[in-house]
C-alpha positions as CSV (number, residue, x, y, z in Angstrom):
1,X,-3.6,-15.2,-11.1
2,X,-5.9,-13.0,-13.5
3,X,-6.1,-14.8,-16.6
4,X,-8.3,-12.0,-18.3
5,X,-6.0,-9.4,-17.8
6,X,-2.3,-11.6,-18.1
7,X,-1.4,-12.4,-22.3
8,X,0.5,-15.9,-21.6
9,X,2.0,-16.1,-25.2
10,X,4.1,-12.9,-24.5
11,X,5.1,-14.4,-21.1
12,X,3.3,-11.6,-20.0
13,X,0.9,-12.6,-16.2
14,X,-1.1,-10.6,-13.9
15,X,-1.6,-11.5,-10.1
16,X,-3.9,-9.9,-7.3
17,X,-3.6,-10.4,-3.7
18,X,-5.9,-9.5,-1.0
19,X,-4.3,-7.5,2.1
20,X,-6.3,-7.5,5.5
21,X,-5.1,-5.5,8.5
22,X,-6.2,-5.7,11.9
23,X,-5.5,-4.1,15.0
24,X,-4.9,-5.8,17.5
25,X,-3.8,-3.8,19.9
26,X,-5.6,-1.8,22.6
27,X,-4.4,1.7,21.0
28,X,-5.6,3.4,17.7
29,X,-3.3,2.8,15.1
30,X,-2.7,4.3,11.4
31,X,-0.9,2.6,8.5
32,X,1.4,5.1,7.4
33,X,3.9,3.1,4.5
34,X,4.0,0.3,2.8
35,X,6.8,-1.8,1.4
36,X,6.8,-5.2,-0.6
37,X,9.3,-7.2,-2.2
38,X,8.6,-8.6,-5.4
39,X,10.7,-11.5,-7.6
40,X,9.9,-13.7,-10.1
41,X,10.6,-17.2,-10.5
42,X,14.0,-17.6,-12.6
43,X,15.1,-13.8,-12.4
44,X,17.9,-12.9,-10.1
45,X,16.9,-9.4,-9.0
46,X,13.7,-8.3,-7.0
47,X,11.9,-5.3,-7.4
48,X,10.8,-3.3,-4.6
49,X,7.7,-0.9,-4.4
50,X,7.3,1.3,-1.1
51,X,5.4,4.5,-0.7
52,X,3.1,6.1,1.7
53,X,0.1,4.5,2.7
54,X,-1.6,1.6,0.8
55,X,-4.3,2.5,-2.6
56,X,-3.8,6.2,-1.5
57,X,-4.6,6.1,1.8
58,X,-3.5,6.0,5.8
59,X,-6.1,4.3,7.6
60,X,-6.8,4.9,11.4
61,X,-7.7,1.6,12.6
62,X,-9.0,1.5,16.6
63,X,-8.8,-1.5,18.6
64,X,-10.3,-4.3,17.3
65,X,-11.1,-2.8,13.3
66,X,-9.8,-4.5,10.3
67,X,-8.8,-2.6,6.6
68,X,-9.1,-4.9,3.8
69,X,-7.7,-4.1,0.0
70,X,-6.9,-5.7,-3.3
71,X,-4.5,-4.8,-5.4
């Protein structure tokens, strides 16, 4: 939760979450799309953001290497 950027008396709240990636596999491999699923408590629908890559990229992540983001 981000209070300094959510306005709670117009119901209005802002969240951040922290995304880490690691390989774990003994190839390279690349993060090419991303998709998440997103509903709010109460609300019957869910929204759902996808797109290439994640904050405008496709990392190439050897053996072993981590990529971390917040968004």
């Amino acid at each position: 939760y981000r209070p300094e950027r959510s306005e709670s008396s117009q119901d209005k709240y802002c969240f951040a979450y922290n995304i880490r990636i690691t390989n774990e596999s003994e190839n390279p491999i690349q993060l090419v799309s991303r998709e998440f699923e997103i509903q709010s408590v109460g609300l019957p629908h869910k929204d759902v953001v996808s797109g290439p890559g994640v904050t405008g990229r496709q990392p190439i992540l050897k053996p072993g290497e981590s990529f971390e983001y917040t968004s």
